[in-house]
C-alpha positions in Angstrom: 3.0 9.7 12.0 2.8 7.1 8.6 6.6 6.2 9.7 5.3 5.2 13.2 2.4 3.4 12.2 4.5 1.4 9.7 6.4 0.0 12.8 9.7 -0.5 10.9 12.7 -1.8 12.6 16.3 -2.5 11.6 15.2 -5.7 10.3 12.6 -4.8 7.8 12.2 -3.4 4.6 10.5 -0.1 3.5 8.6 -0.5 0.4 7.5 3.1 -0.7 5.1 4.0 -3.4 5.8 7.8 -4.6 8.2 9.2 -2.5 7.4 12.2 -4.8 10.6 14.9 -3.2 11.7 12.2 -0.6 9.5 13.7 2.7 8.3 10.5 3.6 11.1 8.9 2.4 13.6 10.7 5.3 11.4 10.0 7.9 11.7 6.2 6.9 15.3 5.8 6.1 16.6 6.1 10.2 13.9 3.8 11.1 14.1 1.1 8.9 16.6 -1.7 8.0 16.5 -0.1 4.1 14.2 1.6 1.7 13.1 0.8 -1.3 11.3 3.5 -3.1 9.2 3.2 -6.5 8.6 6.0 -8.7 7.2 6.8 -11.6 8.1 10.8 -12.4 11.8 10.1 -13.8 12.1 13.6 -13.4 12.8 13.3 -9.7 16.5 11.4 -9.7 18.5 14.4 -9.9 16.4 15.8 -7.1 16.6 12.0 -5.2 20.6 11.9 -6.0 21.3 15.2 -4.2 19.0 14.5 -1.1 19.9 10.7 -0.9 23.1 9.9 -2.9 25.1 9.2 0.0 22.5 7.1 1.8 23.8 3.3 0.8 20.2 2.1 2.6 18.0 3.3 0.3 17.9 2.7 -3.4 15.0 4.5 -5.8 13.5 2.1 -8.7 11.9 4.4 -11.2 8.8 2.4 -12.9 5.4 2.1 -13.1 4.5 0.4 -10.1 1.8 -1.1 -11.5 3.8 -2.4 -14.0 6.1 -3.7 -11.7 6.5 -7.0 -9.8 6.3 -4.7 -6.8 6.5 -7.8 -4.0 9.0 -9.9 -5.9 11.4 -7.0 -5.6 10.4 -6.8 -1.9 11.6 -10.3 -1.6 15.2 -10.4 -3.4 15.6 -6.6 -2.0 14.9 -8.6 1.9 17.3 -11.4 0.7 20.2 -9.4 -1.1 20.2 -6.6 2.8 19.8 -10.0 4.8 16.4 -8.4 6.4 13.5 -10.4 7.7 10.6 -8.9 6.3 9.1 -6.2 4.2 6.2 -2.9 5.2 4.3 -1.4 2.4 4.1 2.3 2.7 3.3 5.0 0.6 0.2 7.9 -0.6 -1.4 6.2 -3.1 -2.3 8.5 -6.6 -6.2 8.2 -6.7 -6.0 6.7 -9.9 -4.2 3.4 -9.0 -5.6 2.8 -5.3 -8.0 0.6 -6.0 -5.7 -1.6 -8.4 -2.7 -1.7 -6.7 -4.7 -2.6 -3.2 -6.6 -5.5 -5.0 -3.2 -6.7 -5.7 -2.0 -7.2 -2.0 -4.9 -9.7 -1.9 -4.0 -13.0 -2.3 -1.3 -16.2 -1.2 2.4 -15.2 -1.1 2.3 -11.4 -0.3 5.4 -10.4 1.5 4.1 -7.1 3.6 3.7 -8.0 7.8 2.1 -4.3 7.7 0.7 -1.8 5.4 0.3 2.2 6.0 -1.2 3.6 3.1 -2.7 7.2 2.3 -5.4 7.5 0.1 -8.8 9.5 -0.6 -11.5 9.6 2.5 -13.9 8.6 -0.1 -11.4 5.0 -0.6 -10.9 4.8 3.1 -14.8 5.0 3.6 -15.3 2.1 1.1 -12.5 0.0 2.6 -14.4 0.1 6.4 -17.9 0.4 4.6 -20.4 -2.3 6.5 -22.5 -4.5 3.8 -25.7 -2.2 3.1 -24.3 1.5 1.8 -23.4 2.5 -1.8 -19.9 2.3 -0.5 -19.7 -1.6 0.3 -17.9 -3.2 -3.0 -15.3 -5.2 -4.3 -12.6 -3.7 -2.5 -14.7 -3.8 0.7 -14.8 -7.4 0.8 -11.8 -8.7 -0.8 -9.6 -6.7 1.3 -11.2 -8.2 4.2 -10.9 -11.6 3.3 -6.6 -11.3 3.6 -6.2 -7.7 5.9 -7.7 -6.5 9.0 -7.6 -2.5 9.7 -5.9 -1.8 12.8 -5.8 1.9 12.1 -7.0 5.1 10.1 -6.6 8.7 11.3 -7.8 11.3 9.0 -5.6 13.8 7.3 -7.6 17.0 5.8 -6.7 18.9 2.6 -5.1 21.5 4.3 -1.6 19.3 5.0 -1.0 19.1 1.2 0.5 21.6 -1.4 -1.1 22.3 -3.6 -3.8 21.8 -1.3 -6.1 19.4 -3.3 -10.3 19.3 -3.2 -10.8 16.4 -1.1 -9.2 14.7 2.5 -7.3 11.7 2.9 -6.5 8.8 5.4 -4.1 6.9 6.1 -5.2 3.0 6.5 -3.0 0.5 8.5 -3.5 -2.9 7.6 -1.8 -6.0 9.2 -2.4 -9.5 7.5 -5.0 -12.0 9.1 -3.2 -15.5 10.0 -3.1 -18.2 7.2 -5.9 -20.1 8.4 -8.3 -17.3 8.3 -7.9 -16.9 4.8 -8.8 -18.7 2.1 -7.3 -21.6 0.4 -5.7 -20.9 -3.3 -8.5 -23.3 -5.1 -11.2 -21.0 -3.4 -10.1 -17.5 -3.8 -9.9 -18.6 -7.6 -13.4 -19.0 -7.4 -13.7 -17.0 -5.0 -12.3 -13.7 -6.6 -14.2 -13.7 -9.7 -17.4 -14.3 -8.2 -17.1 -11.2 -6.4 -16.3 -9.2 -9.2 -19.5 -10.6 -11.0 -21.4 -10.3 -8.0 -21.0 -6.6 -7.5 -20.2 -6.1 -11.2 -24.2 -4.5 -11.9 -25.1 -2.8 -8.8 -28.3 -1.9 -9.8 -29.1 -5.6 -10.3 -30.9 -7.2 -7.3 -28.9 -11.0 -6.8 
């Protein structure tokens, strides 16, 4: 169901984040012009290199990806397979959702569509209305470049080791250019935010 919702076609890119033993990662491959698949356990490749070593269209970059320029690789992988554009896929670690997703917010981001998994609690935030604990940062700067088109729920109970809490998987598709704001206002823009919900129990 994430590899339907990312829409892929055989001119776009599959950007991956933890493909982990590669489930996702088959289920992408037929539908998509190429993978490319980021991750961080270097552990993994001899496990990658028996299930994929004979697939030429998808290639594993093992790194950090936040330490990675995750959408400039997007873009030469696009230009060096003569694709057209680029889908960000992936179930996010808990501990870098939030970082990595403030990244995709801002001028020059290469993803037409995103399908990302990560913790109900995140998913709650992201399509929190302004009021509740749960409206923040990420609430408001992701809506600012990304409108959710869709989110269905997936419980504890499809994961093992089954873990404590549920997920969701998000879908997000960018908003057009001149919904968003300019470069010389997000700079401001982007920081005042931060400041603005950086003591919550501040009134403002």
């Amino acid at each position: 169901r994430i590899a339907d919702t990312a829409r892929l076609d055989a001119q776009t890119l599959a950007v991956e984040i933890g493909p982990g033993a590669g489930t996702l990662t088959s289920f992408l491959a037929p539908r998509a012009g190429g993978v490319l698949a980021v991750e961080f356990d270097q552990r993994l490749r001899p496990l990658h290199a028996d299930a994929f070593g004979t697939e030429p269209s998808i290639r594993f970059h093992y790194d950090d990806v936040l330490k990675v320029d995750l959408q400039r690789m997007a873009r030469e992988e696009v230009a060096a397979r003569g694709l057209q554009s680029a889908v960000l896929v992936g179930n996010l670690p808990f501990q870098i959702t939030s970082p990595l997703l403030f990244g995709q917010c801002g001028h020059g981001v290469p993803w037409r569509r995103m399908a990302l998994m990560v913790q109900k609690e995140v998913a709650d935030r992201v399509q929190s209305p302004p009021g509740p604990k749960a409206y923040g940062i990420l609430t408001v700067k992701l809506a600012y470049w990304w409108k959710l088109v869709e989110r269905f729920e997936v419980p504890a109970s499809c994961f093992t080791p089954r873990p404590q809490v549920d997920a969701a998987v998000l879908v997000f598709e960018p908003l057009p250019a001149d919904q968003t704001p300019s470069p010389e206002l997000w700079k401001g823009l982007s920081p005042c935010i931060d400041a603005a919900f950086g003591q919550r129990r501040k009134m403002l």
